[in-house]
LUMROTOR-834588 format. One record per residue (C-alpha): residue in one letter; x, y, z. Coordinates in steps of 0.5 Angstrom, whole numbers, padded with zeros to 4 digits, m for minus. Layout:
N
   res      c1      c2      c3
     a       X       Y       Z
...
//
This chain:
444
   res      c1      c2      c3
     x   m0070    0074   m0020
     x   m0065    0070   m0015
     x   m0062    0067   m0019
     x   m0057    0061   m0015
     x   m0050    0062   m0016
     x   m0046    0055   m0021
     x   m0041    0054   m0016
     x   m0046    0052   m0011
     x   m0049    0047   m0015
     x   m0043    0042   m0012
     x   m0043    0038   m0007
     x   m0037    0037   m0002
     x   m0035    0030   m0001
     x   m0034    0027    0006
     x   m0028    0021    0005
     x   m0031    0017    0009
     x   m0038    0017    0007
     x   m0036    0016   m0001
     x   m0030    0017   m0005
     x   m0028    0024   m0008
     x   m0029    0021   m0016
     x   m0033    0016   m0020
     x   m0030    0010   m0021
     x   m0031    0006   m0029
     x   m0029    0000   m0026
     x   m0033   m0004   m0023
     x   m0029   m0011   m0021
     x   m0027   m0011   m0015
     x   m0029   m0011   m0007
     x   m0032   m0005   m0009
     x   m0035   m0002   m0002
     x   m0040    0004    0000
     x   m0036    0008   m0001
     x   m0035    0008   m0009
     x   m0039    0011   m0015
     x   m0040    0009   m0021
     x   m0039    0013   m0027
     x   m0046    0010   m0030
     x   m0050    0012   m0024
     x   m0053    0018   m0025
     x   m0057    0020   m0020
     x   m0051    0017   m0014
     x   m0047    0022   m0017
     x   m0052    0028   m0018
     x   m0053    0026   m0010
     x   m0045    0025   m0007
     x   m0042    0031   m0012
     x   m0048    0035   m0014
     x   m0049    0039   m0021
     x   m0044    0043   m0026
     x   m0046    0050   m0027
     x   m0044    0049   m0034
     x   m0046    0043   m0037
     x   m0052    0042   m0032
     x   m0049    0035   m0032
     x   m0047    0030   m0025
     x   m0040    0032   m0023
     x   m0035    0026   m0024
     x   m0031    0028   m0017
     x   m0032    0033   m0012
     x   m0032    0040   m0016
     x   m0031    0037   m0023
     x   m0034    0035   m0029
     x   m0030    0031   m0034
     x   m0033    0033   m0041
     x   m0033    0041   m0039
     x   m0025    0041   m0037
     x   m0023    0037   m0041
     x   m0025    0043   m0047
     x   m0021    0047   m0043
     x   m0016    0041   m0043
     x   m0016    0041   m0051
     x   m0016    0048   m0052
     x   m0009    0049   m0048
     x   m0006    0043   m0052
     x   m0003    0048   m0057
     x    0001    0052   m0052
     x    0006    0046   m0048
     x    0009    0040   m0051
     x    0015    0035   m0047
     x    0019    0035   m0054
     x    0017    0027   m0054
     x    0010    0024   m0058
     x    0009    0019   m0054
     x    0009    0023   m0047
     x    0005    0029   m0049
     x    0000    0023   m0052
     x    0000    0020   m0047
     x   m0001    0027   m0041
     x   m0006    0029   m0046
     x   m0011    0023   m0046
     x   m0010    0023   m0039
     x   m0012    0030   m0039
     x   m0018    0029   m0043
     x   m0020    0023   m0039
     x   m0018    0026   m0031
     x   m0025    0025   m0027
     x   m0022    0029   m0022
     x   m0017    0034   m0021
     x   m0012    0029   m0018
     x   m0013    0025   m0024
     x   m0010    0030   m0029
     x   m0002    0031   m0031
     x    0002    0035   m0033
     x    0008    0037   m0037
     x    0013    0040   m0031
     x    0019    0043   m0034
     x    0025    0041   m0030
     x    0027    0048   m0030
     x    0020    0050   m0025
     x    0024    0045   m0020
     x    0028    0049   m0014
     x    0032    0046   m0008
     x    0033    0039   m0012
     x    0036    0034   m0007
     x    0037    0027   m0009
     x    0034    0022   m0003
     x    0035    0015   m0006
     x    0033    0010   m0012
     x    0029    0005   m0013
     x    0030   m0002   m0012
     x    0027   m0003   m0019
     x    0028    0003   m0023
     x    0030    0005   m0030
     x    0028    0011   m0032
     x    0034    0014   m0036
     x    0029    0011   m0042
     x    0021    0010   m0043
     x    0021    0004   m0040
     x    0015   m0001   m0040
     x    0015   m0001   m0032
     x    0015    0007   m0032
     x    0009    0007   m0036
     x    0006    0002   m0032
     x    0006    0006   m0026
     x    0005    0013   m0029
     x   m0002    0009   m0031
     x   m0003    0005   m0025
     x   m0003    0012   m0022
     x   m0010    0015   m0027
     x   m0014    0007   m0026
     x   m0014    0007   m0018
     x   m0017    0012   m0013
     x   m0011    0016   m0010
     x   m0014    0018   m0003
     x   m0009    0013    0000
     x   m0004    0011   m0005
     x    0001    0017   m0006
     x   m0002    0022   m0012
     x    0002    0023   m0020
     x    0002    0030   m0021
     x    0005    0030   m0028
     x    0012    0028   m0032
     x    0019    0031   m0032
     x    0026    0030   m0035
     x    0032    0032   m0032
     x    0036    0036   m0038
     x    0043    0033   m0036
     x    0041    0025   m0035
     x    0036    0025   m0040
     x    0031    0021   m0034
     x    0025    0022   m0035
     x    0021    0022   m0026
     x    0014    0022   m0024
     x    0012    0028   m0020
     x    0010    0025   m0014
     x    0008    0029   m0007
     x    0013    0030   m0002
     x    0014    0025    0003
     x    0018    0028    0009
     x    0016    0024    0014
     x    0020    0018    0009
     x    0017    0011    0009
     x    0014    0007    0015
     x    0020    0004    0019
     x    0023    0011    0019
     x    0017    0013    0022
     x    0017    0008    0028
     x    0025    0008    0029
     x    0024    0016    0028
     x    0017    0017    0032
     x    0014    0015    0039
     x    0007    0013    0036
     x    0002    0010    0040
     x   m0003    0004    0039
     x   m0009    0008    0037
     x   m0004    0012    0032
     x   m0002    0006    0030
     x   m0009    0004    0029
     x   m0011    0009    0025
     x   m0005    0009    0020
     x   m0006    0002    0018
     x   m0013    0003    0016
     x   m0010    0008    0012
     x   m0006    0003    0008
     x   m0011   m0002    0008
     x   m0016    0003    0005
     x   m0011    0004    0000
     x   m0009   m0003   m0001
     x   m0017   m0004   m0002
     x   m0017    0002   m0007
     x   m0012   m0003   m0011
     x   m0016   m0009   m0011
     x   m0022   m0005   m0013
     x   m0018   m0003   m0019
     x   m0018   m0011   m0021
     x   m0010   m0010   m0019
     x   m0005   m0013   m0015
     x    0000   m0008   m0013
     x    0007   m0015   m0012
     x    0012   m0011   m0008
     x    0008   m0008   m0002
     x    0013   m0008    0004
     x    0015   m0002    0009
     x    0020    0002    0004
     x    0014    0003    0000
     x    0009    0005    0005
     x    0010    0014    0006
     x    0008    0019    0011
     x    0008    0026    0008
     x    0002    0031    0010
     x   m0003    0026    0007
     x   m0002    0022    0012
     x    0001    0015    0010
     x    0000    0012    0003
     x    0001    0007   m0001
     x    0007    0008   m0007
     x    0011    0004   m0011
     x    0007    0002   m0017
     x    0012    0000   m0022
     x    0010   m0007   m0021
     x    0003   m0006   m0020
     x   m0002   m0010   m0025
     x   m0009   m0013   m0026
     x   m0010   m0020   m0023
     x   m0012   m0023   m0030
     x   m0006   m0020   m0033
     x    0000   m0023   m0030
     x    0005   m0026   m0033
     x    0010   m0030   m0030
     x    0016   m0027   m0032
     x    0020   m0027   m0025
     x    0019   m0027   m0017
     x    0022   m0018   m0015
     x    0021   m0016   m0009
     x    0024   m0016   m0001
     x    0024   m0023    0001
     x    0022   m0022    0007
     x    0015   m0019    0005
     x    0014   m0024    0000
     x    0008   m0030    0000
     x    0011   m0037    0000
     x    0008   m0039   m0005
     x    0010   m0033   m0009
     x    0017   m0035   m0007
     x    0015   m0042   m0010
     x    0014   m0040   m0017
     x    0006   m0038   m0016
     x    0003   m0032   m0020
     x    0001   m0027   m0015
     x   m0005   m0026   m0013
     x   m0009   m0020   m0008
     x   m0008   m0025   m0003
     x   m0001   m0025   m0004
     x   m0002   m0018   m0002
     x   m0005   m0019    0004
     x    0000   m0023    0006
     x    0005   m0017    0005
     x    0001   m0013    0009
     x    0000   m0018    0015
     x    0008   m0018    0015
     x    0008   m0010    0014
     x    0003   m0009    0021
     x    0006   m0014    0026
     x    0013   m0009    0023
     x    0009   m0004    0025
     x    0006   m0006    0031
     x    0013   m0010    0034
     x    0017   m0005    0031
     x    0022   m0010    0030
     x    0025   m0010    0022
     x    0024   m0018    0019
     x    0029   m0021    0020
     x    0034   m0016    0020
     x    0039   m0020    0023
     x    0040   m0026    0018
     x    0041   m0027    0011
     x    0036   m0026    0006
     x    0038   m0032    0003
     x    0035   m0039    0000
     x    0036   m0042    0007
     x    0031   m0037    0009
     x    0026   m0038    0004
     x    0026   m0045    0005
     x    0024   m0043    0013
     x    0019   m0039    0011
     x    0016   m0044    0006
     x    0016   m0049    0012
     x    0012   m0043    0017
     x    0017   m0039    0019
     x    0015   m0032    0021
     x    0018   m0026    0025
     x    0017   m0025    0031
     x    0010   m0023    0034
     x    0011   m0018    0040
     x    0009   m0021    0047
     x    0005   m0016    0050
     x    0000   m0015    0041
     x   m0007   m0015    0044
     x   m0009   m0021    0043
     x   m0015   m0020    0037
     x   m0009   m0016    0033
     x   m0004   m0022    0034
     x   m0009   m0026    0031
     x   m0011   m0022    0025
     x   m0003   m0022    0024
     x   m0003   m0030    0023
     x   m0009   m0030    0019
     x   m0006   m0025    0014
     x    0001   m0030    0013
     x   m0004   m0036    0014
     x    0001   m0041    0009
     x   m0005   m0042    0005
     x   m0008   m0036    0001
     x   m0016   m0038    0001
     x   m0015   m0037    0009
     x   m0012   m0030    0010
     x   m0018   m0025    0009
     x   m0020   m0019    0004
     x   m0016   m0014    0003
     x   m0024   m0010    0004
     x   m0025   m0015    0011
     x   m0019   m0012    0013
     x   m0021   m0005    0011
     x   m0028   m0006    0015
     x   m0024   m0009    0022
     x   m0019   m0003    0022
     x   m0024    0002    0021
     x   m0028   m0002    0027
     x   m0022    0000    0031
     x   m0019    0007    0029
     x   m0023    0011    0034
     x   m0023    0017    0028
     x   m0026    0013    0022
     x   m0034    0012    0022
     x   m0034    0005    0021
     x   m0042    0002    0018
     x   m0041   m0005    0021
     x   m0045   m0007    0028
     x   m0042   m0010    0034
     x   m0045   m0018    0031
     x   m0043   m0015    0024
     x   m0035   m0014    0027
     x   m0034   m0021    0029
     x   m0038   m0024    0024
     x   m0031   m0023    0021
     x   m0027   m0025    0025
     x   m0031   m0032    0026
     x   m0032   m0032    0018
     x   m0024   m0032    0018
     x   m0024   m0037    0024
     x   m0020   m0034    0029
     x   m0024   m0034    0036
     x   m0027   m0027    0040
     x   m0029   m0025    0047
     x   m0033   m0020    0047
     x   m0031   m0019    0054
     x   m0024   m0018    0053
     x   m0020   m0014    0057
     x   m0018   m0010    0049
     x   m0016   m0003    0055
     x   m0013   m0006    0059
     x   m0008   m0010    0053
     x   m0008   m0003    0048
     x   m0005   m0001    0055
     x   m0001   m0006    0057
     x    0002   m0006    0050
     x    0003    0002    0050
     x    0006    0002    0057
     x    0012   m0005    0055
     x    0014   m0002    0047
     x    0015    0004    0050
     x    0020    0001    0055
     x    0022   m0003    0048
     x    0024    0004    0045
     x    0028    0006    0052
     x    0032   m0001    0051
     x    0034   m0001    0044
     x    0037    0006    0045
     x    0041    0004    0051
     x    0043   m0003    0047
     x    0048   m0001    0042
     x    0049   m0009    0039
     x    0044   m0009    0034
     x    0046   m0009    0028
     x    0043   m0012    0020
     x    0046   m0017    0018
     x    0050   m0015    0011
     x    0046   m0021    0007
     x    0039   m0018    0009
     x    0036   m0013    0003
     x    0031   m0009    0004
     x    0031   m0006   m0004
     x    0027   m0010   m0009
     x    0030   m0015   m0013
     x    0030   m0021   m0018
     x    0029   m0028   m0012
     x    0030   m0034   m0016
     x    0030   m0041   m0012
     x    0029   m0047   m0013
     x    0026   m0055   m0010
     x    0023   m0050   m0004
     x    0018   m0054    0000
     x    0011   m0053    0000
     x    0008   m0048    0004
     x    0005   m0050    0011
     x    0004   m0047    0018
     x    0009   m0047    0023
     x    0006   m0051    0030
     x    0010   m0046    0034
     x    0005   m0041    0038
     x    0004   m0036    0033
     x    0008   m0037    0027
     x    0014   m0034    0031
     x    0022   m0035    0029
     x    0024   m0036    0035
     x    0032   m0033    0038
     x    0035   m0041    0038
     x    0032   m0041    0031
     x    0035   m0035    0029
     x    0041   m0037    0031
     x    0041   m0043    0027
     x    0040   m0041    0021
     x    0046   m0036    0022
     x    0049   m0042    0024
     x    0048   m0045    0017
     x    0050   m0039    0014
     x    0056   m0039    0017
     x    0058   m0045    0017
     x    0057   m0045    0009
     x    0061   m0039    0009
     x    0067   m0043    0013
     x    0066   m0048    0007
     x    0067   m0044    0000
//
């Protein structure tokens, strides 16, 4: 008899088709893409059969139940010398749904070429701390495609600091990679779905990721992905226990004392794409202080670069929108990106496309010039680029911080929209903030 072969029972996953696990999960802007672990004939379909147990895989060539006998039976043979840490590594262990979803325990001493990069803004790890707890789980309950993935726990025997074990990224973060590289708009696109995908993988955990901004935006091999999620916690969860993270990126209401919401990443992300886009640090030139808080409540956004194809211009100012209910979806936002990346297979129909964008009120020309623009824009930020290097005075004001941080102020105004075309701060604006501070300065 021809008997077939138990390793070909699985079945390989396009990412763009499903995701490569099971989700348990089932709150959230869940999409297409996603697998539920109860739907047995879906999962039979996306990942096929395990050979051992004859049972639907739970993620692209693995079943939870057969590893994780594998897992238990190796208990016995490593331990990280702390209860809390082994528990917590071997629940992991025994609950993983796919390969990227299991830690380990990495003896510092299988590390080489150890270099110090940097430290975190917000960062304690010299103990188990809440928030490095936190993160460590955030990494087990959200999909990884596009959020950097947790390979296991490490201490160093010196310091005693105990470290994530994180895939390398040595392309670093977001604004060394435009201040680095020359990447075109598609380029730019196609990156921008990407962390919009796994901002969408966030929410679809039911988790609100409270300190989205370029520094935790990292290119590596994988492409770019979403780190950081130290702070990272469910919706329904959160609790006002201060406002952290970089004041720039920060929503206005959240800046007023308001709990963070999915939608305060959404403004987040708007700040972070039209960084992308006009390769220009917000600002990066003024304080980042109560005066500029102030400013950002009364509609003051950074500047947008002239020559930004018009619907992506209007897509930016509908993401820092003042008020939450009108930025989109971080799942709207998923599908308009996908329409325009030319290497992702977007579902949505030319009508279905626009329907967004009339949904969120912003008005479309079906007709547009969108060529002529992309390369228009690729065309004046290049010359943009050549510019900069010539210049030799632009420089970040000492008061500008790009790290996390505790922002605590007080009496601010409420939120609106600016009347200035596009939400855009202006140079003479600019200048009089700088003013303010300095005359301010002058006083003390």
């Amino acid at each position: 008899m021809n008997f077939e072969n138990p390793k070909n029972l699985w079945k390989d996953v396009d990412p763009d088709e499903y995701q490569y696990h099971v989700t348990i999960s089932d709150i959230g802007e869940l999409d297409e893409r996603v697998v539920d672990i109860k739907d047995l004939e879906k999962r039979e379909q996306v990942y096929g059969i395990c050979g051992e147990c004859n049972e639907p895989g739970t993620g692209g060539h693995w079943c939870r139940p057969c590893n994780a006998k594998r897992f238990k039976e190796n208990f016995k043979n490593w331990t990280s010398g702390n209860d809390y840490v082994d528990e917590l590594i071997q629940h992991a262990q025994l609950d993983a749904v796919y390969h990227k979803k299991c830690l380990e325990w990495i003896p510092f001493k299988n590390f080489e070429d150890v270099t110090y990069i940097t430290r975190g803004g917000y960062d304690d790890s010299s103990c188990i701390s809440t928030e490095f707890l936190n993160e460590i789980k955030s990494h087990l309950q959200i999909y990884l495609y596009d959020v950097i993935p947790c390979y296991g726990i490490t201490q160093d025997p010196d310091t005693k600091d105990y470290m994530m074990v994180l895939e390398f990224c040595k392309d670093g973060n977001l604004r060394n990679n435009y201040l680095r590289r020359s990447n075109n708009y598609y380029s730019k696109i196609h990156h921008l779905f990407s962390i919009s995908s796994g901002l969408l993988d966030i929410h679809n955990a039911d988790k609100v990721h409270k300190d989205f901004h370029s520094g935790n935006i990292l290119f590596g091999i994988s492409g770019s992905l979403i780190s950081d999620l130290g702070m990272c916690q469910p919706e329904k969860q959160l609790k006002k226990d201060g406002i952290y993270g970089v004041l720039p990126y920060v929503a206005p209401e959240v800046i007023r004392g308001k709990q963070y919401t999915k939608a305060s990443d959404i403004y987040s992300f708007g700040i972070m794409m039209n960084e992308y886009i006009s390769e220009e640090i917000p600002f990066n030139d003024i304080p980042h202080d109560e005066v500029l808080a102030v400013r950002i409540c009364k509609g003051i956004r950074p500047s947008i670069f002239k020559y930004t194809p018009k619907l992506l211009t209007a897509l930016i100012a509908k993401c820092w929108d003042a008020k939450p209910e009108n930025r989109p979806t971080a799942k709207e936002l998923f599908q308009i990106l996908s329409k325009w990346d030319v290497k992702a297979k977007s579902r949505l129909t030319t009508k279905e496309f626009f329907q967004i964008f009339h949904k969120l009120g912003i008005k479309t020309n079906k007709d547009s010039e969108v060529r002529s623009e992309v390369d228009e824009y690729d065309d004046k930020i290049r010359l943009n680029r050549t510019d900069k290097k010539i210049s030799s005075d632009i420089q970040t004001h000492p008061q500008a911080v790009y790290t996390s941080r505790l922002l605590n102020f007080k009496d601010l105004p409420e939120p609106i929209n600016s009347d200035c075309l596009d939400c855009q701060l202006d140079e003479s604006i600019l200048r009089e903030i700088s003013q303010e501070q300095d005359d301010e300065n002058s006083v003390e």
